[in-house]
C-alpha positions as CSV (number, residue, x, y, z in Angstrom):
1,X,90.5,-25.7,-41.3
2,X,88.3,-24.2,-38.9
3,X,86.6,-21.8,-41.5
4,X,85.7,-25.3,-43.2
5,X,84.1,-27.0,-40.1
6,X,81.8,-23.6,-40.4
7,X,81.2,-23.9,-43.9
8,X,80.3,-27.5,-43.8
9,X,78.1,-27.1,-40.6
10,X,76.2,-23.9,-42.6
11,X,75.3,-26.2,-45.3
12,X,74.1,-29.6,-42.9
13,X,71.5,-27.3,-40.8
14,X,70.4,-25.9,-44.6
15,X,70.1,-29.1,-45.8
16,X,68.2,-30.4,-42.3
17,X,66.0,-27.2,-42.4
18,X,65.2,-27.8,-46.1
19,X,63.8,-31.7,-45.7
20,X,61.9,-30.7,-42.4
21,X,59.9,-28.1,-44.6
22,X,59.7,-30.5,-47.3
23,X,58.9,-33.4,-44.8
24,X,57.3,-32.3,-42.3
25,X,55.0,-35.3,-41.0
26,X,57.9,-38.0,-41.5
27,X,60.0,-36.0,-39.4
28,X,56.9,-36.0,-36.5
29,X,56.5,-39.6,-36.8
30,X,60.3,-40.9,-36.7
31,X,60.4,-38.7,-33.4
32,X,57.4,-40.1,-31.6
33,X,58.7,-43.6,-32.4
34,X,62.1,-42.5,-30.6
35,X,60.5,-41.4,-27.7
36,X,58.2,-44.5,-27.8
37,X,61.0,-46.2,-27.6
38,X,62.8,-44.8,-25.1
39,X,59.7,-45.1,-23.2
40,X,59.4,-48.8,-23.6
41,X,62.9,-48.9,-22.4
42,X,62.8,-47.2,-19.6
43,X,59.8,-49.2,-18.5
44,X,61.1,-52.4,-19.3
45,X,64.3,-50.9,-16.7
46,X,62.2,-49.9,-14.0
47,X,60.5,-53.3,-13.9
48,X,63.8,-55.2,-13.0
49,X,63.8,-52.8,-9.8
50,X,63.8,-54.2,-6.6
51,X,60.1,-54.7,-4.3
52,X,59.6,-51.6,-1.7
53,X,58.4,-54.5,0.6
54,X,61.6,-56.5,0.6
55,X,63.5,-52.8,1.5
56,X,64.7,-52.3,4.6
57,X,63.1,-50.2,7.3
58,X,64.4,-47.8,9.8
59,X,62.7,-46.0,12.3
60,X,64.2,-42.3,13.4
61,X,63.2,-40.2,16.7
62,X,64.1,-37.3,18.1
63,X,63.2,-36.0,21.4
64,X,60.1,-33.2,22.0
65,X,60.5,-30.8,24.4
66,X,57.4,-30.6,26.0
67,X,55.1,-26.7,26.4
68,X,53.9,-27.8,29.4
69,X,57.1,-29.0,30.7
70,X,57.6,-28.7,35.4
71,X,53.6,-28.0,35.2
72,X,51.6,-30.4,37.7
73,X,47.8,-31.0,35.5
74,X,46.1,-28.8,37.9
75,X,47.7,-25.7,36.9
76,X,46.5,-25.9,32.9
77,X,44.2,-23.6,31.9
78,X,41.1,-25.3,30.6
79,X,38.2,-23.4,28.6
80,X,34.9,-22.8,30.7
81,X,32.0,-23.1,29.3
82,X,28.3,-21.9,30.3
83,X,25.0,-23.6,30.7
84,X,21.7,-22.9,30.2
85,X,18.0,-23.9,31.6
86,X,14.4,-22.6,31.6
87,X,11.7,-24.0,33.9
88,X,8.4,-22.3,35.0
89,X,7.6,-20.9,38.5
90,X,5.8,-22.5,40.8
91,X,4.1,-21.1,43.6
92,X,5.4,-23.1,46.6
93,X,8.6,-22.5,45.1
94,X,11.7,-21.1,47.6
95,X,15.0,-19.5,46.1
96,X,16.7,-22.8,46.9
97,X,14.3,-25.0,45.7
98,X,13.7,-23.4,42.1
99,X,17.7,-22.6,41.9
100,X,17.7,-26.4,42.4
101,X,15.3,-27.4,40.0
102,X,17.8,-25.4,37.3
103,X,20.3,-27.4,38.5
104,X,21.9,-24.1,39.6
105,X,24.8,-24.7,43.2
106,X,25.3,-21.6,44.2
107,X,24.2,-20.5,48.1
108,X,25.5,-16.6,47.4
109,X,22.8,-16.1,45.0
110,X,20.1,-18.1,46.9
111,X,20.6,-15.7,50.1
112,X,20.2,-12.7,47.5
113,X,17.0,-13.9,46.1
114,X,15.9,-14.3,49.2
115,X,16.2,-10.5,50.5
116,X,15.9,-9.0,47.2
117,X,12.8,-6.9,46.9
118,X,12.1,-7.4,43.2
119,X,13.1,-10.8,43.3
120,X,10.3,-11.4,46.4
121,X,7.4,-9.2,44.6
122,X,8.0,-10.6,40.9
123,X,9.3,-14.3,41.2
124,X,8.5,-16.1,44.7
125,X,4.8,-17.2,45.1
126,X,3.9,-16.4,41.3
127,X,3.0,-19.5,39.2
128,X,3.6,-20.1,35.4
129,X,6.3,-17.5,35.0
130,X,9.0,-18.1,32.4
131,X,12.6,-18.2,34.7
132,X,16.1,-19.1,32.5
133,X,19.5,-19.5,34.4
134,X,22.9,-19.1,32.6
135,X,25.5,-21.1,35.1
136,X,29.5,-21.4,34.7
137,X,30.8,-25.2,34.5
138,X,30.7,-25.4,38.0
139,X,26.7,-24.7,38.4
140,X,27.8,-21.4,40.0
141,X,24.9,-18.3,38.4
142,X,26.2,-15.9,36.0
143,X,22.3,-14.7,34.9
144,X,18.5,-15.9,36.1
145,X,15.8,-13.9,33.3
146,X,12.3,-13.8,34.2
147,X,9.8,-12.7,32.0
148,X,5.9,-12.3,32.1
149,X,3.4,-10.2,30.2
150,X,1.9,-8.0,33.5
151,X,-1.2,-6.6,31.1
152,X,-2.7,-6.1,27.7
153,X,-0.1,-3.3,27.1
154,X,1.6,-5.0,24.4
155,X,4.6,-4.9,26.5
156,X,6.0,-7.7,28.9
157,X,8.3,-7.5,31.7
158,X,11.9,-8.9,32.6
159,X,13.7,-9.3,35.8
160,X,17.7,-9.9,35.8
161,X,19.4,-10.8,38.4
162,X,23.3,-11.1,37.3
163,X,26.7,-11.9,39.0
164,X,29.0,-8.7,39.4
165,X,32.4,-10.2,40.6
166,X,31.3,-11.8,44.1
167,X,28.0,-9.4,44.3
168,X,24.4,-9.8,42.7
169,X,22.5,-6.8,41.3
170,X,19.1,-7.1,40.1
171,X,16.9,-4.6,37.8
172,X,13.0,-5.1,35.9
173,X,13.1,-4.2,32.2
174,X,10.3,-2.9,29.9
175,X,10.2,-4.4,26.4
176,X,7.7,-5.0,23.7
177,X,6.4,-8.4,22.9
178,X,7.1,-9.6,19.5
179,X,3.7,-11.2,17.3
180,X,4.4,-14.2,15.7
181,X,2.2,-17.5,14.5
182,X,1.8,-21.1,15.0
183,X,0.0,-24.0,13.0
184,X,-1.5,-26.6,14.9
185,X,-3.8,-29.7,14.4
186,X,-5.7,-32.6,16.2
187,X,-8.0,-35.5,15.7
188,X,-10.7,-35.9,18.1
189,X,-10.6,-39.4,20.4
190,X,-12.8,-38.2,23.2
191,X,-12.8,-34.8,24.1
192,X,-11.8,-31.5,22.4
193,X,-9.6,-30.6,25.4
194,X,-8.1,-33.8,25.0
195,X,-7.5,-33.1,21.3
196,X,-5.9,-29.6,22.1
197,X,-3.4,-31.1,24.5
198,X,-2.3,-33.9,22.8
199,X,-1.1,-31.8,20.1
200,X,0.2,-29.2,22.8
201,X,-2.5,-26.1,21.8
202,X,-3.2,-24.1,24.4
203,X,-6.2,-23.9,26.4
204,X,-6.4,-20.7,25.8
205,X,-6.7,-21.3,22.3
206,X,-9.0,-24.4,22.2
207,X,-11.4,-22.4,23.8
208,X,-11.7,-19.9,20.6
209,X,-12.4,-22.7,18.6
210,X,-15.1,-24.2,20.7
211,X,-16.5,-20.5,20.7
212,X,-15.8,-19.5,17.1
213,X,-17.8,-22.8,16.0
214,X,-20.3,-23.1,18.7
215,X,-23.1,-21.5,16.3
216,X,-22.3,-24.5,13.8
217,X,-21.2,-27.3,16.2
218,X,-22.8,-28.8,19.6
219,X,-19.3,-29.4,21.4
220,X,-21.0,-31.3,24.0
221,X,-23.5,-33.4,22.3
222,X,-21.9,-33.7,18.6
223,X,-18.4,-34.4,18.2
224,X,-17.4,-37.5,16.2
225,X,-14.8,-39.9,16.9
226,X,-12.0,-39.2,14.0
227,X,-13.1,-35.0,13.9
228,X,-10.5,-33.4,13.1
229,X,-9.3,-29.8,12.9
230,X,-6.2,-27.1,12.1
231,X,-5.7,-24.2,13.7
232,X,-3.6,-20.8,12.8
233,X,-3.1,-19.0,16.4
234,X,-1.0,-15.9,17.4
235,X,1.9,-16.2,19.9
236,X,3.3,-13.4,21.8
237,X,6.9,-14.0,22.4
238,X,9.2,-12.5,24.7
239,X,13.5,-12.3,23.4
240,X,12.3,-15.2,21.3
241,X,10.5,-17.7,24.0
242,X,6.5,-17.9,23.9
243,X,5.0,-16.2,27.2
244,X,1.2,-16.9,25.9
245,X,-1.4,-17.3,23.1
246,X,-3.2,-14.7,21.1
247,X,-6.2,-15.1,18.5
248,X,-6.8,-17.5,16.3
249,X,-6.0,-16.2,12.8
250,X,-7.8,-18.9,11.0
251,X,-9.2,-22.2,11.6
252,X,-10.6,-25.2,10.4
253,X,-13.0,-27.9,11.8
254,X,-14.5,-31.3,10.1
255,X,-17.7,-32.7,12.1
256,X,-19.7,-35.9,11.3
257,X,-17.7,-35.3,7.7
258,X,-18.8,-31.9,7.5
259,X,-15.8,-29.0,7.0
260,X,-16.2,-25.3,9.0
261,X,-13.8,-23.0,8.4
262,X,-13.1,-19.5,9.6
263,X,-10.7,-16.4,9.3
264,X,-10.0,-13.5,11.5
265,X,-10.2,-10.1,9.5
266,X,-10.8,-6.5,10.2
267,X,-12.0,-4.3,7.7
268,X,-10.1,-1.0,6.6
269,X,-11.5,1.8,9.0
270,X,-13.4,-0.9,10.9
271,X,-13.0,-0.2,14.9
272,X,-12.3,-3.8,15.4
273,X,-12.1,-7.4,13.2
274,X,-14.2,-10.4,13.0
275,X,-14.7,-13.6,12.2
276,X,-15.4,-14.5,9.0
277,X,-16.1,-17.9,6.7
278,X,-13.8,-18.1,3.8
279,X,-16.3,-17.4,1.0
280,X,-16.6,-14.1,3.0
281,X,-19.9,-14.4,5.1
282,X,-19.3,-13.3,8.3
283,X,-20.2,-15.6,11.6
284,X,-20.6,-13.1,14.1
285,X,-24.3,-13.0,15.4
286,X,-26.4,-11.0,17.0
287,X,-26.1,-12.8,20.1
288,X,-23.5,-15.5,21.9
289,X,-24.5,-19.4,21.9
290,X,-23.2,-19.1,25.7
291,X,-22.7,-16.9,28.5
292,X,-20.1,-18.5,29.8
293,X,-17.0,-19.6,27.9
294,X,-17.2,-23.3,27.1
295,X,-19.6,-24.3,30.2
296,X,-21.4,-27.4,31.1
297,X,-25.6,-26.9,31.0
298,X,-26.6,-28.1,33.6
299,X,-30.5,-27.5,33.0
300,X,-32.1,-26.4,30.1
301,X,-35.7,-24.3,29.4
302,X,-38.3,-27.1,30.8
303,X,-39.8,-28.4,33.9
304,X,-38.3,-29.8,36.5
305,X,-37.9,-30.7,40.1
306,X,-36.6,-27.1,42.0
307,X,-33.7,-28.2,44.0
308,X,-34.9,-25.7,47.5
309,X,-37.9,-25.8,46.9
310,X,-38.4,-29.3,46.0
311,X,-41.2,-28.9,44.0
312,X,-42.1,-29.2,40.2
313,X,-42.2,-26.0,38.0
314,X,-41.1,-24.6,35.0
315,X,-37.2,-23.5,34.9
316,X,-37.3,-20.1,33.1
317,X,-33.7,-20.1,32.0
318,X,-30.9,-21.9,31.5
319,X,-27.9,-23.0,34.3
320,X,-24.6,-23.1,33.2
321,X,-22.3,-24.9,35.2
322,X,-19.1,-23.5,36.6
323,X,-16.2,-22.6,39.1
324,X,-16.5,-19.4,41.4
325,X,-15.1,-16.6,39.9
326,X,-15.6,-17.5,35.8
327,X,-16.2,-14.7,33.7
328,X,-19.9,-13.8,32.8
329,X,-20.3,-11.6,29.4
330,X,-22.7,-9.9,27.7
331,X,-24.2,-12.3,24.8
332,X,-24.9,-9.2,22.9
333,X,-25.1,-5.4,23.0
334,X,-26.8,-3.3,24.8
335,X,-27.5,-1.1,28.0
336,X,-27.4,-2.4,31.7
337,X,-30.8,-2.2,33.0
338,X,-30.3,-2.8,36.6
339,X,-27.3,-4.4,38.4
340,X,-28.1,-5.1,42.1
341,X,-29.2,-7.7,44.3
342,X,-32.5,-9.0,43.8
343,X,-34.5,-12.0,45.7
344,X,-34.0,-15.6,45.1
345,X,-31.6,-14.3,41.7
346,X,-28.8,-12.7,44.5
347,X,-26.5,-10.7,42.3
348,X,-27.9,-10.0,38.9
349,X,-27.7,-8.1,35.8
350,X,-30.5,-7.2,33.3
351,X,-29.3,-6.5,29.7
352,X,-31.4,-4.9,27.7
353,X,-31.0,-5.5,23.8
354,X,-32.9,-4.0,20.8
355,X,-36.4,-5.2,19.5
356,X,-37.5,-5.5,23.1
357,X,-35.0,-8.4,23.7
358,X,-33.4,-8.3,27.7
359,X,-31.2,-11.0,29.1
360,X,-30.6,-12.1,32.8
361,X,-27.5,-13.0,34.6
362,X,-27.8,-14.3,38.0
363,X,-26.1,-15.5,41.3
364,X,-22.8,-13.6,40.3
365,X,-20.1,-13.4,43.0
366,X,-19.4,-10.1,42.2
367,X,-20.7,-7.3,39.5
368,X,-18.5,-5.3,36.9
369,X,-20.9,-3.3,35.6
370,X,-23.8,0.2,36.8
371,X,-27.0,0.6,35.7
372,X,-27.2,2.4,32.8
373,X,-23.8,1.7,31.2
374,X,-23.5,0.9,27.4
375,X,-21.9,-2.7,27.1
376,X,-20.5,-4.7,23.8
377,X,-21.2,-8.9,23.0
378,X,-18.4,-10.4,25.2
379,X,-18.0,-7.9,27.6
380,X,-17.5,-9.2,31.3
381,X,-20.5,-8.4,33.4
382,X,-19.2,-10.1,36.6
383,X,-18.2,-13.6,37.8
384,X,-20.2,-17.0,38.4
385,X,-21.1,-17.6,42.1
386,X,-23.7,-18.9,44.4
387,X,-25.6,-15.9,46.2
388,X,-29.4,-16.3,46.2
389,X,-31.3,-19.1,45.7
390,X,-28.0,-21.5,44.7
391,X,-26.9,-25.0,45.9
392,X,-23.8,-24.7,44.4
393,X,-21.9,-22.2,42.2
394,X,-23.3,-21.9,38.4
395,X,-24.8,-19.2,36.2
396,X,-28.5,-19.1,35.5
397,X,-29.2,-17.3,32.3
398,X,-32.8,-16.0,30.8
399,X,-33.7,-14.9,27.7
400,X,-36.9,-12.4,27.7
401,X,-38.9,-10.8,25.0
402,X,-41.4,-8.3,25.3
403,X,-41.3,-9.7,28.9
404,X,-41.9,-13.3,27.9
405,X,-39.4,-15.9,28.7
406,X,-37.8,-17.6,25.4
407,X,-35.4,-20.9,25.6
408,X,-32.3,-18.6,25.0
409,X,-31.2,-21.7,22.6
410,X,-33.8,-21.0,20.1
411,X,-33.4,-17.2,19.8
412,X,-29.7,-17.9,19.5
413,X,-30.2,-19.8,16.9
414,X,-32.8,-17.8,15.2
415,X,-30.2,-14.2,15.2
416,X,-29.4,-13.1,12.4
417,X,-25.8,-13.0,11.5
418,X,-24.0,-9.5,10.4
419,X,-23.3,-8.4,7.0
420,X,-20.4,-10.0,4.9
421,X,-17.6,-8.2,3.7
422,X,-17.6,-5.3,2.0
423,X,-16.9,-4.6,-1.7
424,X,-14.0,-2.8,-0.9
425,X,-12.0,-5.0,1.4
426,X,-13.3,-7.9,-0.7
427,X,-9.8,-7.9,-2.7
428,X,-7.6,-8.3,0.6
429,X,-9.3,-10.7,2.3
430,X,-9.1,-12.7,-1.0
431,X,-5.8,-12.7,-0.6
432,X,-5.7,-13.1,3.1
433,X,-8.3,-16.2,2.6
434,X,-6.1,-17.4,-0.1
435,X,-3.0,-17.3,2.4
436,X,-4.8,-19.5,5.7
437,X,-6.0,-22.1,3.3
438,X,-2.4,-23.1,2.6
439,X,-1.6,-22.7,6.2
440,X,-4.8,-24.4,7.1
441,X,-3.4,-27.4,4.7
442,X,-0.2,-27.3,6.2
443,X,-1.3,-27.8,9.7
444,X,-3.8,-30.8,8.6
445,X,-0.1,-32.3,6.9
446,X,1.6,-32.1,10.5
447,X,-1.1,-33.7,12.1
448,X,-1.7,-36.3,10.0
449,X,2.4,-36.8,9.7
450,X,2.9,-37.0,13.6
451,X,-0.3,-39.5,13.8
452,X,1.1,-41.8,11.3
């Protein structure tokens, strides 16, 4: 009986396997429609299932124990943190005073400051030094950094003074300033100076430009309302902060509707750089527009009343107004032909240039230069003052040739300038050219985006 069961069960799955292969899409379809169906089924059974809403709710707990469990709040540890400041140094400043300016509590290191040699030679009674203070949560100091740039070294120096457990220590680091670059721009309202600290340029910096376009541009007599100008300027940074201004790499100035623009570049082999337009022609001539950096005239080549003497008579020269102790340059090369005291002039200095060209600089407060030395344009030949013939301090400046006195305006103007670049360096400066026009756009955007 059971060998028939076999049998008869061989010959069903033949008989099944035979209409599947004969059948094959029937066979799919009649099993989607069953599971179709089952489907439907199940759905139309899970719809006669009762709301979750109407269910009822519970609510379980079970106790915590907690970690901090017998501790009063006080004895938690809580993370510290540290803060941070940077102010400037001023002169009247005492340890307590520019501790509290940091908002720095700490007494300890206030009494260290005060009878710590480094800390009394480098910090207290300077101005303008760059001084940050790292402080626990509790204004207690871990760190007070002071840097300043002590020469033209290319080097800048750093005080630390630092906790060590309950003790200070301080030490004075060496390090090299880093180079960097900043794009700046302005629109004339009133002054140029007013222009350069609006937009936060330094002084520094603004000066360069009134000197770099002074052959082009009367900055006294002939700005516009709505001039504007960009300027590319080198920064010399200490551990990342700015400590002061370098040269202006390139710049850009639009007078009465009329653009100026200029690059700094120094030829390969070339002892030092210039200035240069961007088409290449360079704007260094033979002599400065001005002794004196950015000085007030304060009376030009003509007659007029003498201010001792109190008669009328013709003023040789020109006076530049200015505080004791400016610098007084060379306006071009040349050879010191006497540096002394001499008559109503006090302390003077004759400069004598080529094609029988000499130069005067009198009532100086002191003298930097011998008879007989060789000096470059722009050199310092001593400081304004008041010795000699002088009701107050100012430079008087003459302009001789062949012994004649000339306005010192008109031969300025007449120099020639230098020669332009060279074929050779003509490809780089191309390409440095190319380079400050985009920056030189770029800082005309800012300006115009932080006006609007």
């Amino acid at each position: 009986m059971i060998h028939g069961l076999t049998t008869a069960s061989s010959a069903l799955l033949d008989r099944l396997s035979q209409t599947i292969q004969k059948h094959p899409r029937r066979i799919t379809a009649a099993v989607a429609a069953l599971l179709l169906t089952g489907g439907g089924g199940a759905f139309a059974v899970a719809s006669f299932a009762p709301d979750p809403a109407e269910l009822p709710v519970r609510t379980v707990s079970y106790p915590v124990e907690s970690l901090a469990e017998n501790l009063e709040l006080g004895q938690l540890e809580t993370p510290g943190f540290s803060l941070y400041r940077s102010e400037q140094v001023r002169s009247s400043d005492t340890p307590e005073s520019l501790l509290q300016r940091m908002g720095v509590a700490d007494p300890a290191a206030a009494a260290f400051m005060r009878g710590d040699t480094p800390v009394r030679q480098n910090v207290l009674g300077r101005t303008g030094r760059v001084v940050s203070a790292e402080t626990t949560d509790d204004h207690r100091l871990v760190r007070l950094t002071v840097r300043w740039v002590p020469d033209d070294s290319g080097n800048f120096r750093r005080l630390v003074v630092e906790r060590q457990g309950d003790k200070f220590t301080s030490r004075v680091e060496t390090a090299k300033l880093a180079s960097g670059s900043r794009l700046a721009g302005g629109i004339i309202h009133s002054s140029l100076f007013a222009a350069t600290d609006a937009s936060n340029i330094p002084d520094g910096v603004a000066v360069q430009m009134a000197e770099l376009f002074s052959g082009n541009i009367d900055f006294r007599r002939s700005l516009r309302k709505g001039d504007r100008f960009s300027v590319v300027y080198e920064t010399l940074e200490a551990d990342g902060e700015p400590l002061s201004s370098g040269r202006v790499l390139s710049a850009e100035f639009v007078n009465n509707g009329k653009t100026h623009q200029a690059v700094w570049f120094q030829e390969r082999g070339a002892a030092k750089g210039s200035y240069y337009t961007l088409d290449g022609e360079s704007m260094r001539r033979a002599y400065l527009t001005s002794p004196v950096e950015f000085s007030r005239v304060t009376s030009g080549f003509k007659m007029r009343l003498h201010p001792i003497l109190q008669t009328w008579r013709a003023h040789l020269g020109t006076d530049f107004a200015a505080p004791t102790g400016t610098a007084v340059r060379t306006v071009g090369d040349g050879v010191v032909e006497f540096a002394g005291v001499q008559n109503g002039f006090g302390n003077v200095v004759f400069v004598k240039h080529r094609n029988q060209h000499v130069t005067v600089y009198a009532h100086l407060s002191r003298i930097d230069v011998r008879q007989g030395q060789s000096v470059e344009q722009g050199q310092t030949l001593g400081a304004v003052g008041q010795t000699g013939w002088a009701t107050g301090p100012h430079l008087h400046f003459e302009f001789r040739v062949n012994g004649v006195h000339q306005d010192p305006q008109t031969i300025v103007a007449q120099s020639e300038a230098a020669a332009p670049i060279s074929a050779a360096s003509r490809p780089a400066f191309d390409r440095l050219a190319a380079n400050m026009r985009v920056q030189l756009s770029a800082a005309a955007l800012i300006e115009q985006a932080s006006a609007e």
